[in-house]
C-alpha positions in Angstrom: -5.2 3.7 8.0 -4.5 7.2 8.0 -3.1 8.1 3.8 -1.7 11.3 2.6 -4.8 13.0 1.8 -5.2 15.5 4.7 -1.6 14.8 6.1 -0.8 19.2 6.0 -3.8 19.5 7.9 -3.4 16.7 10.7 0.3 18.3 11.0 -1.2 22.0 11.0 -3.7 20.9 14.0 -1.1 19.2 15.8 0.9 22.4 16.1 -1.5 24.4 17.7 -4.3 23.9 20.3 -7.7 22.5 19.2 -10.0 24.9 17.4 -14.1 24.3 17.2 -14.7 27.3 15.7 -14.8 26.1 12.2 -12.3 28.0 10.8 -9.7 24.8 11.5 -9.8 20.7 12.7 -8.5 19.4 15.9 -6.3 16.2 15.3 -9.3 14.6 17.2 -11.5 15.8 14.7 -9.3 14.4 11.8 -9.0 11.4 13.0 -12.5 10.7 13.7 -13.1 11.7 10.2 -11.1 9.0 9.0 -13.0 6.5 11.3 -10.1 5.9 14.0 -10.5 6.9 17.6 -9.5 10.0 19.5 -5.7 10.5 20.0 -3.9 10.9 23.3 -2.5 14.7 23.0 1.3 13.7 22.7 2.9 14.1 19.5 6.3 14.0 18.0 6.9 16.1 15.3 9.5 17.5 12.7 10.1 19.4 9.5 8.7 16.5 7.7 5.8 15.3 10.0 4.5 13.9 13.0 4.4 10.7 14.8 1.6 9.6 17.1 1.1 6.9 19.3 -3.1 5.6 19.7 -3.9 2.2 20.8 -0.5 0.6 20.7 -0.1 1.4 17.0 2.3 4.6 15.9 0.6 6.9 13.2 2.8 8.7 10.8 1.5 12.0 9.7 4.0 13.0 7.2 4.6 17.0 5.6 7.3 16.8 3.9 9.0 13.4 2.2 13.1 13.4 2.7 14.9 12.0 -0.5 16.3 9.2 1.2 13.7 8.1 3.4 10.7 9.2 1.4 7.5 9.2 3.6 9.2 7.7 6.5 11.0 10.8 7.2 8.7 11.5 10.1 10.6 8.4 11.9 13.8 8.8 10.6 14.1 12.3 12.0 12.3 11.5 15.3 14.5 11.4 18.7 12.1 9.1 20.2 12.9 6.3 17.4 15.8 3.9 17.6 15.3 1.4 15.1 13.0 0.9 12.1 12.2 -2.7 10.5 10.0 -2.2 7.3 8.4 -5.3 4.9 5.9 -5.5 2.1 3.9 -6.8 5.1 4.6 -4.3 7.9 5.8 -1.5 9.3 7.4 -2.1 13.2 9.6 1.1 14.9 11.1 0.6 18.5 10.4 3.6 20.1 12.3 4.6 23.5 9.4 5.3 25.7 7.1 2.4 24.5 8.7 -0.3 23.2 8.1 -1.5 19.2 4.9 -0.3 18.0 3.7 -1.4 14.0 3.1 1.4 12.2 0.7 3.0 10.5 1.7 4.8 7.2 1.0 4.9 3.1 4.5 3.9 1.4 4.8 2.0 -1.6 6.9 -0.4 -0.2 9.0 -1.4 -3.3 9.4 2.1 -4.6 10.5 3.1 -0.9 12.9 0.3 -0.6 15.1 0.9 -4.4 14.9 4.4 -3.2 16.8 4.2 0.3 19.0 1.3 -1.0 20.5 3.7 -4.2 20.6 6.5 -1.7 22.6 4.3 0.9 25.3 2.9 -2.0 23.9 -0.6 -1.6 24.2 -3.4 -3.7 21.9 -6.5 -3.8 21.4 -9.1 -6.1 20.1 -13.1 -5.5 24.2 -14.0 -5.4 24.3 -11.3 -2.5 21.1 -11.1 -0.9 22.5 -9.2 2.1 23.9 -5.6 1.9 24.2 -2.8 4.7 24.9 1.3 4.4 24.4 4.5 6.0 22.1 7.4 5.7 23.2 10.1 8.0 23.5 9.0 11.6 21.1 5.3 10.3 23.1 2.1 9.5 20.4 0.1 7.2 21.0 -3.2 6.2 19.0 -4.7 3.3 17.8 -8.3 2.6 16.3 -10.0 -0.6 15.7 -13.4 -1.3 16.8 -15.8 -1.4 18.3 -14.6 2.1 14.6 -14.1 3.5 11.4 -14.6 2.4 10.6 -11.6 1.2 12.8 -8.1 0.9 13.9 -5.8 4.2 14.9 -3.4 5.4 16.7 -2.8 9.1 17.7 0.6 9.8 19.1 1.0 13.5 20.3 4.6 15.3 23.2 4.5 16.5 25.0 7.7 16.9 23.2 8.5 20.2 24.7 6.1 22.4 24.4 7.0 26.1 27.5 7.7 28.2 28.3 5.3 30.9 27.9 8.1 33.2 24.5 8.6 32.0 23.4 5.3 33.7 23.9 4.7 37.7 27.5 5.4 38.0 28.2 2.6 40.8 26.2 0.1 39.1 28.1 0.6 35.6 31.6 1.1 37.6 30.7 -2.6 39.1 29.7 -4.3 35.9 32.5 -3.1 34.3 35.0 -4.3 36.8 32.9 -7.8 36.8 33.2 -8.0 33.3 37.3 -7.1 33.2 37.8 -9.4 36.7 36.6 -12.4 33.8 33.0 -12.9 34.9 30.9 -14.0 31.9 28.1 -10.9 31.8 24.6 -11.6 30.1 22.0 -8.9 29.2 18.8 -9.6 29.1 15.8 -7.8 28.6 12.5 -7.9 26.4 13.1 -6.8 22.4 13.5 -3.3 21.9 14.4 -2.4 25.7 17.6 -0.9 24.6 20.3 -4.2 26.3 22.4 -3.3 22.5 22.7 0.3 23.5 23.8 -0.7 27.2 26.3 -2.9 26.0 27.4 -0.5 23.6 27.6 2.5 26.4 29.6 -0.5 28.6 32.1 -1.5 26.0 33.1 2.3 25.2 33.6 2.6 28.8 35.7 0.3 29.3 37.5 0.9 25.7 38.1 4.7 26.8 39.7 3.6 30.0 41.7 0.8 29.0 42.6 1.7 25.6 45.4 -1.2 25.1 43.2 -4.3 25.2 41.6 -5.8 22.3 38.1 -5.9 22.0 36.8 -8.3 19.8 32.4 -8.2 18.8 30.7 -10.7 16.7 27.4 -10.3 15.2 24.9 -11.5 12.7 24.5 -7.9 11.8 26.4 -4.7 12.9 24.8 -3.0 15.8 26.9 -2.5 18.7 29.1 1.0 18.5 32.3 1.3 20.1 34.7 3.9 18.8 38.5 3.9 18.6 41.1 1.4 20.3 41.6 -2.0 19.4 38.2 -3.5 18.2 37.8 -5.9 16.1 33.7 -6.1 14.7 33.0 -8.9 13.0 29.6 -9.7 11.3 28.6 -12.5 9.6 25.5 -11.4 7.8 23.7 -14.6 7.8 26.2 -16.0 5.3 28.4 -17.7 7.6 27.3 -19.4 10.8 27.4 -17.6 14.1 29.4 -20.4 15.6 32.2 -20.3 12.7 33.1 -16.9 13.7 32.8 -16.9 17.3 35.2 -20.1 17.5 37.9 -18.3 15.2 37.7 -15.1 16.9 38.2 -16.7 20.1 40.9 -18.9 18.9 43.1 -16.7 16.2 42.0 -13.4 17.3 43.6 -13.7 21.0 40.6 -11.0 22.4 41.5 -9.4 25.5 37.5 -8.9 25.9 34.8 -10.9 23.9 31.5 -9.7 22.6 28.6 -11.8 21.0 25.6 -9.1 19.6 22.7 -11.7 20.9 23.0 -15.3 21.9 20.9 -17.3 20.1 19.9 -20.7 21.2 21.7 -22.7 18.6 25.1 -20.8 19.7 25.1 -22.3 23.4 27.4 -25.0 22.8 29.9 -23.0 21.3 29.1 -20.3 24.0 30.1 -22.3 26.7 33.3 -23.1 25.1 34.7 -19.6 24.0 32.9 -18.1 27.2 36.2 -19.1 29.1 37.7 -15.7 28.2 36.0 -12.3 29.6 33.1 -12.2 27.7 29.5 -10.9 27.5 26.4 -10.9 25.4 22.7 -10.1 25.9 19.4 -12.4 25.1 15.4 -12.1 24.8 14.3 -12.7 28.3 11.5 -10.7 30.4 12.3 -12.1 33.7 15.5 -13.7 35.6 13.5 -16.5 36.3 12.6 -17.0 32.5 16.3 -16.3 31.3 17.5 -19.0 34.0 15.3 -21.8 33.2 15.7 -21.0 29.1 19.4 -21.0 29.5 19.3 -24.3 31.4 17.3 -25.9 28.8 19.6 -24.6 25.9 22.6 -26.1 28.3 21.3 -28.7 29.7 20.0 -29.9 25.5 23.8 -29.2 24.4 25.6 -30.9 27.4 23.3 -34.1 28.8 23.3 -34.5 32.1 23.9 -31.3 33.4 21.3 -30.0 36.8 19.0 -27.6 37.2 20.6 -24.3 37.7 23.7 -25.3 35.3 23.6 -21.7 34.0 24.9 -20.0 36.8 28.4 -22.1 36.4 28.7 -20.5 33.1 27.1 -17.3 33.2 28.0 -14.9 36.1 26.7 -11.9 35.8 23.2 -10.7 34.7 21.8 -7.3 34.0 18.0 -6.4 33.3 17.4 -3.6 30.5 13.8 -2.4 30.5 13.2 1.0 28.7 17.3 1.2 27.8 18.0 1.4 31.7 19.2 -1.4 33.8 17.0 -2.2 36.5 18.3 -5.1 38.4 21.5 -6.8 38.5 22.8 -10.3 40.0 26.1 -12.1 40.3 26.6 -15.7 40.5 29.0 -17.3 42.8 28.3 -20.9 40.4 25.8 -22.0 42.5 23.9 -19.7 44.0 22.9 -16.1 43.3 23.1 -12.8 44.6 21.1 -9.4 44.0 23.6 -6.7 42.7 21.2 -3.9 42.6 17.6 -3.2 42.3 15.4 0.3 41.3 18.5 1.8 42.7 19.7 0.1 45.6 22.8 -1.7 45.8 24.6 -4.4 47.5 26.8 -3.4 50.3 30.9 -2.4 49.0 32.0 -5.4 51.1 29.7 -7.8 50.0 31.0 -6.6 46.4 34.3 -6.9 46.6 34.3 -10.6 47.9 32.5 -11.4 44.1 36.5 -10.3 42.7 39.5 -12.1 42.3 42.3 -10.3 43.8 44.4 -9.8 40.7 43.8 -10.1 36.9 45.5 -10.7 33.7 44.8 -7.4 31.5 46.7 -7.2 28.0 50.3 -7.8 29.2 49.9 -6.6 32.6 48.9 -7.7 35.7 46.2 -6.0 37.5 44.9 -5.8 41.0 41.0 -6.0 40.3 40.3 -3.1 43.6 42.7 -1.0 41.3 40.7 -1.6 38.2 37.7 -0.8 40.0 39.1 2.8 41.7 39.8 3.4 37.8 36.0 2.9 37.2 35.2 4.7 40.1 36.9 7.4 39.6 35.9 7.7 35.5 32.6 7.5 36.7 32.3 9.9 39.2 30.6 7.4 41.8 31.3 7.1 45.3 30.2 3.9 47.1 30.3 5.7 50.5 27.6 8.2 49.9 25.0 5.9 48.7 22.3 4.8 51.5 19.6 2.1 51.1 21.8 -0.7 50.3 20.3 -4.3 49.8 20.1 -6.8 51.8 22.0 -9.6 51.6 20.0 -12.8 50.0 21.1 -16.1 48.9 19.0 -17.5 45.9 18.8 -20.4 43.9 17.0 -22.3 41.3 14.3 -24.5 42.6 11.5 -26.1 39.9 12.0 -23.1 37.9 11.7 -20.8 40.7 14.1 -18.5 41.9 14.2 -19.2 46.3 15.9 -17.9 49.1 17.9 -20.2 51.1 18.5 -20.2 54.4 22.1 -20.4 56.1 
């Protein structure tokens, strides 16, 4: 493990190309001093440090501690790092161009935790194991026993959410217009591959264009941002169940749009229920394949009897996030399903537009759904006729756990 003792000079060589003249160390050389192997050349750094990545594991080469965040400064004051879960135990930090990565760092765990949680305004105490605050531009929520195991600390980033535009305009445009026309949208995606920030960067969208309706979000702990409007965030902090919530915000909170921070497998049940409003949440999942046969099994436990491929009657739109980018896209028709988009292709306009409804009830106004989507369109700057490569048209459904075309 790479300490403190040295940490000036491992930042000094990082800032300037290797020297073997003697008169200074290479990072290299540093490292191999300590007994680790040779670092890749990339590195991260800030006024208080440097972050490297070496064999799946991120090093932090701290300079100067911060008064909140101590020796973690180097992470807290990185671009590349997006959220940072800390333990007696470990160390894990999601970072945007590899994933979550444990990391390697000398902090005195305890000492570091009082620290940030005085610094932040927080109070915990065994009545009220469960407190959250800000540092700057970091919401971090902290957890004692007898809440957990042992004490924690969550800190996400979550000034820097992406502007819809900043994603493929059609796509977005689309998934929005899904999402309003009252198709039940599910992100999926491995941990850390950024499906909170995309359903953040949706939700504003579709807050900053329809500013009237009332957006309701529900979450064990806050981390979806939307700004402004009519939202209505809701987090239950462990203390109250999930389902508790989610039923009375969809039955005394009269959402226009509802929003559930991760589905978790004991929530399906409920799910299905409230999920007859527009809503939308996201889920672990590293495939569609794996994210259709879970789903099923969560259904299929919670409502006996129901077939294979249940899922795609109560979820009808899905969205891959890998590396906080979507990367495929499919909409169900409640039996069958059909690819959206794919590594930038999309389906054809025509074929899209049969997926809507013709009109839609928004707020207190009607809507024609091709109106809603020239909006979106529009917003977005995206313009379905000068896109080539579309996809072809394929019908797929769920056979023994496999996703297969079927023939007309």
């Amino acid at each position: 493990m790479i300490r403190r003792n040295g940490l000036e000079e491992a930042v000094k060589a990082l800032r300037k190309p290797p020297r073997r003249d003697g008169n200074g160390a290479s990072l290299s050389e540093l490292v191999r001093s300590r007994g680790e192997k040779t670092l890749p050349p990339t590195t991260d750094c800030s006024e208080y440090g440097c972050l490297q990545v070496q064999n799946s594991k991120l090093y932090v080469l701290t300079q100067r501690q911060h008064e909140a965040f101590g020796p973690l400064a180097p992470l807290f004051y990185s671009s590349k790092i997006k959220e940072v879960f800390a333990s007696p135990s470990e160390v894990v930090a999601t970072h945007v161009d590899y994933g979550r990565l444990p990391v390697v760092v000398g902090v005195n765990f305890l000492d570091w935790f009082d620290n940030l949680r005085i610094h932040s305004r927080v109070y915990v105490s065994r009545k009220r194991p469960i407190g959250t605050g800000w540092v700057g531009e970091w919401r971090i929520a902290f957890k004692i026993p007898p809440a957990v195991r042992e004490p924690q600390v969550t800190a996400v980033h979550l000034s820097v959410i992406p502007p819809a535009e900043s994603y493929d305009p059609l796509l977005v445009a689309r998934l929005a217009t899904l999402l309003l026309s009252g198709k039940t949208t599910v992100i999926y995606g491995p941990p850390g591959s950024g499906k909170t920030t995309f359903l953040s960067s949706l939700l504003q969208l579709i807050r900053d264009t329809f500013p009237t309706l009332h957006l309701v979000i529900v979450e064990r702990e806050p981390e979806t941002v939307v700004r402004g409007g009519m939202v209505t965030h809701a987090a239950s902090g462990n203390t109250v169940p999930i389902s508790e919530l989610l039923t009375e915000a969809f039955t005394k909170w009269r959402p226009d749009l509802l929003a559930l921070g991760e589905l978790w497998s004991e929530d399906i049940s409920v799910w299905i229920n409230v999920s007859r409003t527009r809503s939308i949440t996201t889920t672990h999942a590293g495939s569609i394949e794996e994210l259709l046969v879970a789903l099923d099994e969560r259904i299929r436990h919670a409502v006996p009897g129901s077939a294979e491929g249940v899922t795609l009657q109560h979820f009808r739109v899905y969205v891959e996030v890998l590396a906080y980018r979507p990367q495929a896209a499919y909409v169900s028709d409640g039996q069958f399903l059909y690819p959206l988009y794919s590594e930038g292709r999309h389906a054809p306009e025509a074929a899209f537009r049969l997926y809507l409804p013709r009109k839609v009830q928004l707020g207190q106004r009607e809507w024609e759904t091709a109106k809603i989507y020239e909006l979106l369109l529009q917003r977005l700057g995206a313009d379905p006729s000068k896109l080539d490569g579309w996809l072809e048209p394929v019908k797929l459904a769920l056979r023994s756990g496999r996703l297969k075309p079927v023939e007309e």
